[in-house]
C-alpha positions, -999 to 999 in steps of 0.1 A, spaced: 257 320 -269 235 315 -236 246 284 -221 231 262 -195 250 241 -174 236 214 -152 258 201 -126 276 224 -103 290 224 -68 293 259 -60 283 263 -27 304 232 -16 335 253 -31 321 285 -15 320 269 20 341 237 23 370 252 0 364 286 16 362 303 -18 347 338 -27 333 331 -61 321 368 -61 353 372 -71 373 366 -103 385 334 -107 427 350 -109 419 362 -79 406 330 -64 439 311 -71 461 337 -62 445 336 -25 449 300 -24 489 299 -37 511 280 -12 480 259 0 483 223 -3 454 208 15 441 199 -18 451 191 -51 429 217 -70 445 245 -47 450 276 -69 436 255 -102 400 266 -97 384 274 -129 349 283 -120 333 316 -99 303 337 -108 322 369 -127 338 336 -149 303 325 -156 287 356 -171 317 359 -189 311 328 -203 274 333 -211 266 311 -188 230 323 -171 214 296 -155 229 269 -135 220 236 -117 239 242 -83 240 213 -58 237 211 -22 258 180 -14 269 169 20 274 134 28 271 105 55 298 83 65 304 56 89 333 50 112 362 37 91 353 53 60 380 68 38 355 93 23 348 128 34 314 132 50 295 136 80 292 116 109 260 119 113 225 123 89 216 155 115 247 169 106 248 165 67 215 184 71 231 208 86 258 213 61 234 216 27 213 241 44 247 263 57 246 254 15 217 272 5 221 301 32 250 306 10 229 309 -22 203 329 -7 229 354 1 243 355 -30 201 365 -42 205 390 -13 237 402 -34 220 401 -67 247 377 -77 222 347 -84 185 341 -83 169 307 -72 142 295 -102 118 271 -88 91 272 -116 80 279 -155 74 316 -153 108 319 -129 126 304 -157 107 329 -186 111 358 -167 149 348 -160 157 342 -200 143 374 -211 164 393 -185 194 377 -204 179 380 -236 182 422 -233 210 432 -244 208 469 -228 214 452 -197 257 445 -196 260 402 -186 286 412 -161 255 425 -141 228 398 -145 225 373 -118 229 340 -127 199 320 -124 201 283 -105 180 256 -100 185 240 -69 196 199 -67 205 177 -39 235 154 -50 232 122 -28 202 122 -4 222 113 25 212 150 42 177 139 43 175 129 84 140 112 76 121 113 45 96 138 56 125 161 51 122 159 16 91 176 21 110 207 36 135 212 10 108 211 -16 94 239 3 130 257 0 132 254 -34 151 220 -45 136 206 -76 162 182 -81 175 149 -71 203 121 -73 199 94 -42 232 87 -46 269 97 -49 303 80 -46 304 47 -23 274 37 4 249 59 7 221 57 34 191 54 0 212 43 -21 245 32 -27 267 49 -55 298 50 -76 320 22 -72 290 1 -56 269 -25 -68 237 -37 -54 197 -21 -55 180 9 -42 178 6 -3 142 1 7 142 40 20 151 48 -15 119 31 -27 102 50 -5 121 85 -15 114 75 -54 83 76 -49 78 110 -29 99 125 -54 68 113 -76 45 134 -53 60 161 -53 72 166 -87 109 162 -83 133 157 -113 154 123 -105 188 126 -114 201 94 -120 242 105 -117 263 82 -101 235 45 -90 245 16 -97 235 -4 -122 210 -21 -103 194 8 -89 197 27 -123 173 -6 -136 152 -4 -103 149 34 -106 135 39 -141 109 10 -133 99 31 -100 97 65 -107 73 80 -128 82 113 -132 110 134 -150 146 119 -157 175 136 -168 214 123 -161 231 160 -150 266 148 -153 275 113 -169 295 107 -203 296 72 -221 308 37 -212 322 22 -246 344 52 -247 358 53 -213 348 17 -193 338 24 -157 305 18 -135 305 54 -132 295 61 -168 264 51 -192 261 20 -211 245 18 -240 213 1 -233 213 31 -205 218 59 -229 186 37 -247 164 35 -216 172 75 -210 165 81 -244 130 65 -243 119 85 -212 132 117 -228 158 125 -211 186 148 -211 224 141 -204 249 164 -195 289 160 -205 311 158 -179 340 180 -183 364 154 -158 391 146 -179 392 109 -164 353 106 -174 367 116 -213 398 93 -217 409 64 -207 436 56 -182 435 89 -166 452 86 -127 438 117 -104 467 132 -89 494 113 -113 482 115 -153 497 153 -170 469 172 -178 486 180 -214 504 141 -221 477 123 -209 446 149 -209 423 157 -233 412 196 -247 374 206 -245 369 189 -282 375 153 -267 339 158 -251 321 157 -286 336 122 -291 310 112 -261 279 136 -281 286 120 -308 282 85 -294 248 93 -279 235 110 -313 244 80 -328 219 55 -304 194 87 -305 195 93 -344 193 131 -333 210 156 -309 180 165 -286 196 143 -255 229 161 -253 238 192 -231 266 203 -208 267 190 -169 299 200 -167 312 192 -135 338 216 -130 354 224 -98 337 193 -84 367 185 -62 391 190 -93 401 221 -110 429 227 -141 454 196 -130 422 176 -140 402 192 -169 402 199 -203 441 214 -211 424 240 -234 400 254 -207 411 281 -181 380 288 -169 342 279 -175 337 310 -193 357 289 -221 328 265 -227 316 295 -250 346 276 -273 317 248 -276 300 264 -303 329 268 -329 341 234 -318 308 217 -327 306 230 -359 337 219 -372 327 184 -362 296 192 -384 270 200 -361 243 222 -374 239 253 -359 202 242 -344 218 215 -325 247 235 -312 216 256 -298 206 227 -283 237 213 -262 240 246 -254 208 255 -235 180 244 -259 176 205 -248 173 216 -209 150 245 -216 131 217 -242 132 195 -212 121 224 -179 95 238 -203 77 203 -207 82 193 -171 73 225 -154 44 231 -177 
């Protein structure tokens, strides 16, 4: 089934992990054996021949580069310029893959048409249909000054979270507390202007509150599962899921096995004795269909390869192509097959179609 999945780092792991995701994803991890600079060497699931196999066509692919200041124990930049730098080394990487025929950017309504009828002919093999993307900025830290929003519009991003993990310079992020910074006012409300979906992934509380009441405009949550089930700032409450509901909204499951269970340790928990297979994500559908009364706020977002691979996802999944297991494993829960088509790619095409009308 075609499958749409919104929240994926893949030029991050093209350039920072130095991977060639033209290539299978085997051959990926064989390249990488004996390297221990980090702990999803050689357990990379995700690379563009794995996701046409998988059905996947169209993607939300990030350009994420961060800021930090001196003494901080997160990876980043040392300075806004060169974050900039970074997430446009980001997209020179996508728009050689469009060179490549390997993906193509999708920037509006007819883009998007045009792109689901290519993958709707079936005379045409997947394994040679570029995979569409839709291009997001995770954490707006890159943005030197806020007329630089302007020229990434102009390059195609049609996405944004302010924030990521720990301080940010518009807003802080996982693990924080506190409100929007007063240039992330200001960046909400350009977004407005311009017409730029707000991803609200990974604010705080606060500025989750202070965002909703600012911005105007589209909301989805590209990557977030649910608090009751696993208790961290990082995930949704329930009066959240509400509040996303009510704005029509779209959420994406993340596919990070610590964002599924509970008590999972990165770098210590077994991925099989303390993991969770790809069916423990349905517990966290289910739990939104319950406050929605429907399932036309659930999707995939799925995360993968974002700084994790194998030691740290679903036991059952190999590579991303397995999300086509989804389908089957929805039914048996007792979803109808309508509302598989929807977490599957109907509730983000329901969602761009109204949008980018």
């Amino acid at each position: 089934m075609f499958t749409i999945d919104a929240h994926l780092d893949i030029a991050m792991n093209a350039l920072e992990w130095n991977r060639d995701l033209t290539k299978p994803v085997t051959e990926i991890r064989s390249r990488e054996e004996g390297m221990n600079d980090k702990l999803d060497r050689a357990k990379g699931v995700v690379s563009l021949p794995a996701l046409r196999a998988g059905k996947i066509g169209l993607v939300v692919a990030t350009q994420i580069a961060r800021y930090v200041e001196k003494g901080s124990n997160l990876p980043g930049w040392h300075s806004p310029e060169q974050a900039w730098a970074q997430s446009q080394g980001q997209l020179a990487w996508y728009k050689a893959m469009e060179e490549e025929g390997q993906m193509v950017q999708i920037t509006n309504l007819p883009q998007l048409e045009a792109h689901l009828e290519l993958w709707k002919d079936e005379s045409v093999p997947d394994s040679t249909k570029p995979v569409g993307f839709i291009l997001s900025l995770e954490g707006a830290d890159s943005l030197v000054r806020l007329s630089y929003l302007e020229k990434a519009y102009e390059k195609g991003l049609r996405a944004l979270g302010p924030a990521h993990y720990g301080p940010g310079r518009y807003a802080d992020g996982t693990g924080m507390s506190g409100p929007l910074h007063p240039a992330g006012i200001e960046l909400l409300k350009e977004m407005d202007r311009l017409g730029i979906i707000l991803d609200i992934t990974h604010l705080t509380d606060e500025s989750f509150d202070q965002a909703l009441s600012i911005f105007k405009g589209p909301v989805w949550a590209s990557h977030h599962n649910c608090r009751a089930l696993v208790d961290h700032q990082r995930q949704l409450t329930d009066d959240q899921i509400r509040r996303l509901i009510e704005r029509d909204a779209v959420i994406g499951g993340s596919l990070d096995v610590w964002m599924i269970v509970p008590n999972w340790v990165r770098g210590k928990s077994d991925p099989f004795k303390d993991g969770a297979p790809l069916e423990a994500i349905i517990n966290h559908y289910d739990h939104i269909c319950q406050i929605a009364g429907n399932a036309d706020h659930i999707a995939i977002g799925s995360d993968l390869d974002g700084m994790f691979g194998k030691e740290q996802s679903p036991y059952d999944l190999e590579t991303i192509a397995d999300l086509q297991k989804l389908p089957d494993l929805l039914a048996k829960r007792g979803y109808a097959a309508q509302d598989i088509e929807k977490v599957m790619h109907g509730n983000w095409l329901r969602f761009l179609r109204k949008n980018w009308a």
